[in-house]
N, C-alpha and C positions, 0 to 999 in steps of 0.2 A: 444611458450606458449602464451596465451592469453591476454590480462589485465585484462578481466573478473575472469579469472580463476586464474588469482594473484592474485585480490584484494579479494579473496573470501578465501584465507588460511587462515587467522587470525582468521576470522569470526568461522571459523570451527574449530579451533587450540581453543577458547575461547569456542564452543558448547562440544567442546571434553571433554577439563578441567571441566568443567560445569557438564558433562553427570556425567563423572566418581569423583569428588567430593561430589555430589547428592546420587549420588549409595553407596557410601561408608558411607554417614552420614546416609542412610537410615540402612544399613547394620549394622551398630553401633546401631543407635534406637532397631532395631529388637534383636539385641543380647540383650541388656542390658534390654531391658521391655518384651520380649517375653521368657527368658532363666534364663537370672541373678535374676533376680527380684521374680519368683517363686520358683526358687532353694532356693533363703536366705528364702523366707518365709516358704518355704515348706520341709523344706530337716530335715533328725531327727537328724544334727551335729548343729542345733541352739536349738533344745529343750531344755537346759537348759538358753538360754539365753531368750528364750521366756513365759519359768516357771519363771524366775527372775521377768522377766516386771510383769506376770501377779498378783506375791506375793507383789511387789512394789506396782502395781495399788491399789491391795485389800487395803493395808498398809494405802496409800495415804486416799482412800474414808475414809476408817475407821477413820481417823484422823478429815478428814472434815463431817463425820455426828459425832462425837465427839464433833468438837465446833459449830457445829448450834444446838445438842441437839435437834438432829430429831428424831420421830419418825419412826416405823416400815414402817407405810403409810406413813409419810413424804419424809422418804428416797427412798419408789418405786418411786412413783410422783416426785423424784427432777430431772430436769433436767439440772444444773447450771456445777455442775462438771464433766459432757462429754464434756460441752460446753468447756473446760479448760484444760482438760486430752485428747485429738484428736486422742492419738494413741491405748486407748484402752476402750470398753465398760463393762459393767458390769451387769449380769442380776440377778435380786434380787429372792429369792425363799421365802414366809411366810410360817411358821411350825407354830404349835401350841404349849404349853407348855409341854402336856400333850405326845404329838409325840415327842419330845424332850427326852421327861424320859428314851425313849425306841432305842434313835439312836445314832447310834455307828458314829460319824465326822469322824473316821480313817477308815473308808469304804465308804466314798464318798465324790466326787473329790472339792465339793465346799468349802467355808472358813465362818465361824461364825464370822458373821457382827452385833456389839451387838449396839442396838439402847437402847432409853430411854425408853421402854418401853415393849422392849422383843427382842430375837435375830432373824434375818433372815439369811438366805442361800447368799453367795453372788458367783460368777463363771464368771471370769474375761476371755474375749474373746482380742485379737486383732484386730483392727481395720484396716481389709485390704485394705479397700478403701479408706484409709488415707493414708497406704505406697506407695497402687499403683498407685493413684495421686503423692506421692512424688517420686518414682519411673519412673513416665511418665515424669516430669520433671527433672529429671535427666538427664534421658536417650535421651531425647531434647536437653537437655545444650549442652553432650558431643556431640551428632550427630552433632548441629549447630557447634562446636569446632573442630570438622573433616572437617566438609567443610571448615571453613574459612581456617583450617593448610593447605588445597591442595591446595585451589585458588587463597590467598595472596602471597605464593610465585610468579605463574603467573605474578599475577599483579607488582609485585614486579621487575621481571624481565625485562616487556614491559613497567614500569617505569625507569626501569635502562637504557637498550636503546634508549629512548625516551630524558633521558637525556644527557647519552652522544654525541647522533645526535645533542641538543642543544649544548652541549658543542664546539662542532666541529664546527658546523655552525658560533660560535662566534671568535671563531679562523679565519676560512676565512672569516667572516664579520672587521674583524680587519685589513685585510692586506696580512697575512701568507698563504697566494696561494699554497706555496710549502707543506702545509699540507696535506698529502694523507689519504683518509677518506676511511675506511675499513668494507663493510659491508656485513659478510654473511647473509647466508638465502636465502630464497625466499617465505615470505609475503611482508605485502604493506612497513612494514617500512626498512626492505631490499632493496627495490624494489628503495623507498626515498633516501635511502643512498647511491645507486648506482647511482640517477640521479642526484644527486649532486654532486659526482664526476665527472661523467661526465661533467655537467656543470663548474666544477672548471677545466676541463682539456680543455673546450671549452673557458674559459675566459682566459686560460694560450696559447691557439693556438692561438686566436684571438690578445692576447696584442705581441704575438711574430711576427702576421706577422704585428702589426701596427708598432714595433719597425724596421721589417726592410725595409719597405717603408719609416717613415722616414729616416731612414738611405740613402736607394737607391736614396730617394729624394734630399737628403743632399750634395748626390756623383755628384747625376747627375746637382744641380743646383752648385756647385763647377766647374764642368767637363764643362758646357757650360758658366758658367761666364768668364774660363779661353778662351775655343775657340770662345767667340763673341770676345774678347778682339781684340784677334788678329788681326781680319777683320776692328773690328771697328776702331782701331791706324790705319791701313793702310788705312781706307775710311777718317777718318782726314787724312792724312797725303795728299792724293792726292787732300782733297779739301783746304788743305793751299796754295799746290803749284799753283791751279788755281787761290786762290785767291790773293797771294803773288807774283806770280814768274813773274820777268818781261819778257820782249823781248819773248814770247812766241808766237811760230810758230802755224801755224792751225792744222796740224799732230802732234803736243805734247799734244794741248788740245782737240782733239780728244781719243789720246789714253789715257789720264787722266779719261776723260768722261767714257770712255769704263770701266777701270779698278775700276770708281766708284759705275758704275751700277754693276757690276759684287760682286764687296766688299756687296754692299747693298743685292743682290741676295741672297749670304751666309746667311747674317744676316737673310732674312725673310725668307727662309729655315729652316736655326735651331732655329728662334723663333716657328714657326708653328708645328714644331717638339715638342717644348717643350711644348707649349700650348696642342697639340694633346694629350700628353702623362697626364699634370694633370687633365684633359677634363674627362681620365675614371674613373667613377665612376659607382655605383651602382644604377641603375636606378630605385629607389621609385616610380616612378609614370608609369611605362610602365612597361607591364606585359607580361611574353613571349606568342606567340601566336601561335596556330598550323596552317602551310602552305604547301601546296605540296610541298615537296620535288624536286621532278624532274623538275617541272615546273620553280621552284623558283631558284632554282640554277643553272639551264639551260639554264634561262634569263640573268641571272646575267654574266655568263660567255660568252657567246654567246658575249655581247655587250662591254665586255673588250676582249675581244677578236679581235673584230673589231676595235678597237680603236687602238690595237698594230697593226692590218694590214694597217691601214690607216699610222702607223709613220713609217713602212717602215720591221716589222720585221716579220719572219716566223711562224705563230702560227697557228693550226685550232682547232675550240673547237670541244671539244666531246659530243657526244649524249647522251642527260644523258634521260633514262629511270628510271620504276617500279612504284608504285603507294604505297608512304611513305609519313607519315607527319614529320615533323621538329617542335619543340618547339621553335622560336626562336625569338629575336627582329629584326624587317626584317631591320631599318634601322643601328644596328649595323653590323650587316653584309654587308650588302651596304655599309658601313663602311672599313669592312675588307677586301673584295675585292678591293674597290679603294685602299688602301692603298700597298695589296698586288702586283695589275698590274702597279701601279706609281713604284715602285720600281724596278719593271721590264723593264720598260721605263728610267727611270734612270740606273741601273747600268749590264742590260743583255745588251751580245753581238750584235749587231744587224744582225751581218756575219754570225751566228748558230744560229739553229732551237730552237724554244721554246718548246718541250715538254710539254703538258698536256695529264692528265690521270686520268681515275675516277674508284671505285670499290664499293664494301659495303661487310659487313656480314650481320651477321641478329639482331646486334643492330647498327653499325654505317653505314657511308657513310664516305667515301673520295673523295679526291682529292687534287691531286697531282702534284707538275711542278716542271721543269729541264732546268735550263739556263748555259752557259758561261755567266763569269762576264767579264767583258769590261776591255781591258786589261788597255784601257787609263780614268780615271774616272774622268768626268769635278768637282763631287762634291764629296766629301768624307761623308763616314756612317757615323752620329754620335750614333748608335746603340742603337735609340727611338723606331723607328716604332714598331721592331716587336715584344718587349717586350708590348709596347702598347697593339697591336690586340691580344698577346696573353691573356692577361688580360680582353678584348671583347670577346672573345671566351668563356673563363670561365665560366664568367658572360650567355652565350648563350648554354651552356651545350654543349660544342666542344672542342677544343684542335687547337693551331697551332704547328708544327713540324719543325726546322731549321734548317738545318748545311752547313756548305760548306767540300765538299773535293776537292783537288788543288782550277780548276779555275772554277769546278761545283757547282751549287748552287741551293738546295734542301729546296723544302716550301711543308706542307704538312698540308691541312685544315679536321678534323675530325668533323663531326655530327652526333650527337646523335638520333637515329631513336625514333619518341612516339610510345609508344610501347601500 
């Protein structure tokens, strides 16, 4: 799936809530001013309560042209008390005295409205466009009161996750690593919550392997304090006797000499050893670089290769074809090769053949060697090296491979084809 098309659920998850919120507040409006609102005014199960209003209203005016002591004309012409009474109008009828004598009020539907000066007709209406402005407002309130009941949940809830993401995050900003952050879904803030796990499970790999490099650092600068020692008491020890021991022969301080270059040997062995080994590091400023393949490692080999035929041992290198690049740092690997065929010059047999042998699929390369180890070893492993280069390899997107079976001894170099 995409990140585009992650980060685009919410958005749509919020247009969604949004559509069907809207639709439903609309949906209310319509019932309530399009349905409700003429049924109450219109329907004949409020007729009495709208003959109520309209005998109240009559009631009302009649009171207030009472105490202004208005006339017939006065009270047509007032306009003061619609101004005041909003929900209902009233329209005045003039009779004359004399039509008066002769009309029956129990035969027609208006109410005698007696002024100061003679009576008039009065016929009290309701004022529809007073209810149905209050009615339009209503029917607004409660629509707005729909939307907000659908949408604040929403929000309510991508405010609850939002904080508990905070909550979390303050936990492992505290220390508590072992806190596992849990987050389904799949919008953006899912998406968040997954890469912060991750990254809490990337700061829990990284601080585990920095504990056991100290640690291995810890063993291995233990491991060789203990074997310089050794060398180093016996290198004093043959340089006191030179420089103490009387009556000495030219053949004892000879073989003194001999035994103290050879003590110092050790020593700058498995100093170089040790040095090699804290040397690898992660190289910031060199960036891998893409190189032919075949060309590059067919150099490489070729000319350790010669180097063991020159010291006396059996090796031929092989033909490395195809036309691949390598991502790699060319002088780590320069690297890993010397270090590979010194080894081989140190502890293979020289009596039997050196095997080399190359392959690939179709995302790596190999290659491969096969020696006897010497049954007599002037220098003993202190088992730096190929921990070293395999930690250069890494670093170069490869693998180094090592084992011994009986007096066999198997090295197997892997690169990663750029593909």
């Amino acid at each position: 799936m995409s990140k585009m098309h992650i980060a685009s659920r919410m958005g749509v998850k919020f247009t969604t809530v949004s559509a069907v919120a809207l639709a439903v507040a609309f949906c209310v409006y319509l019932i309530l001013y399009e349905i409700v609102l003429p049924y109450f005014l219109s329907d004949e199960r409020f007729y009495e309560y709208w003959a109520g209003q309209e005998q109240k209203a009559i009631a009302d005016f009649q009171n207030y042209v009472t105490k202004k002591n208005l006339s017939r004309q006065a009270a047509i012409q007032d306009v003061e008390w619609e101004k005041e009474y909003r929900t209902m109008y009233i329209y005045l009828e003039e009779i004359t005295d004399e039509y008066m004598e002769y009309l029956d009020l129990s035969e027609i539907s208006g109410h005698e409205l007696l002024c100061s000066d003679g009576t008039l007709l009065a016929y009290a209406y309701s004022s529809y466009t007073y209810y149905e402005g209050v009615g339009r407002v209503v029917a607004l309130g409660f629509s707005v009161l729909c939307f907000f009941l659908i949408l604040l949940p929403y929000f309510y809830h991508i405010l609850h996750r939002i904080m508990r993401l905070s909550k979390e995050m303050e936990i492992l900003s505290g220390g508590d690593l072992s806190y596992r952050i849990c987050s389904p879904g799949r919008d953006e803030l899912a998406q968040l919550g997954r890469d912060i796990e991750e990254m809490r499970l990337s700061v829990l790999e990284q601080m585990e392997r920095e504990t056991e490099a100290v640690s291995a650092n810890n063993l291995l600068i233990t491991s060789l304090s203990h074997d310089l020692r050794t060398p180093l008491t016996k290198l004093m020890g043959y340089l006191e006797l030179l420089q103490y021991k009387k009556d000495q022969s030219d053949e004892e301080r000879r073989m003194y000499l001999q035994k103290t270059i050879e003590k110092a040997g050790q020593i700058r062995d498995m100093t170089d050893e040790m040095f090699q080994h804290f040397e690898v590091r992660p190289a910031e400023n060199q960036e891998l670089a893409p190189v032919s393949g075949a060309v590059f490692l067919g150099q490489l080999i070729s000319e350790q290769c010669w180097d063991l035929q020159a010291e006396g041992f059996n090796i031929q290198p092989p033909v490395m074809d195809g036309s691949y690049l390598l991502q790699v740092r060319v002088e780590d690997i320069k690297r890993v090769f010397d270090n590979v065929f010194s080894n081989l010059k140190k502890y293979a047999d020289p009596h039997s053949p050196i095997r080399i042998s190359t392959g690939q699929t179709e995302e790596e390369i190999w290659i491969s060697l096969e020696n006897h180890i010497r049954k007599s070893l002037g220098t003993e492993s202190r088992g730096i090296g190929v921990p070293t280069m395999q930690m250069l390899m890494a670093q170069n997107n490869g693998r180094l491979e090592a084992r011994q079976e009986a007096e066999v001894y198997y090295s197997t170099l892997w690169f990663q084809k750029l593909m």
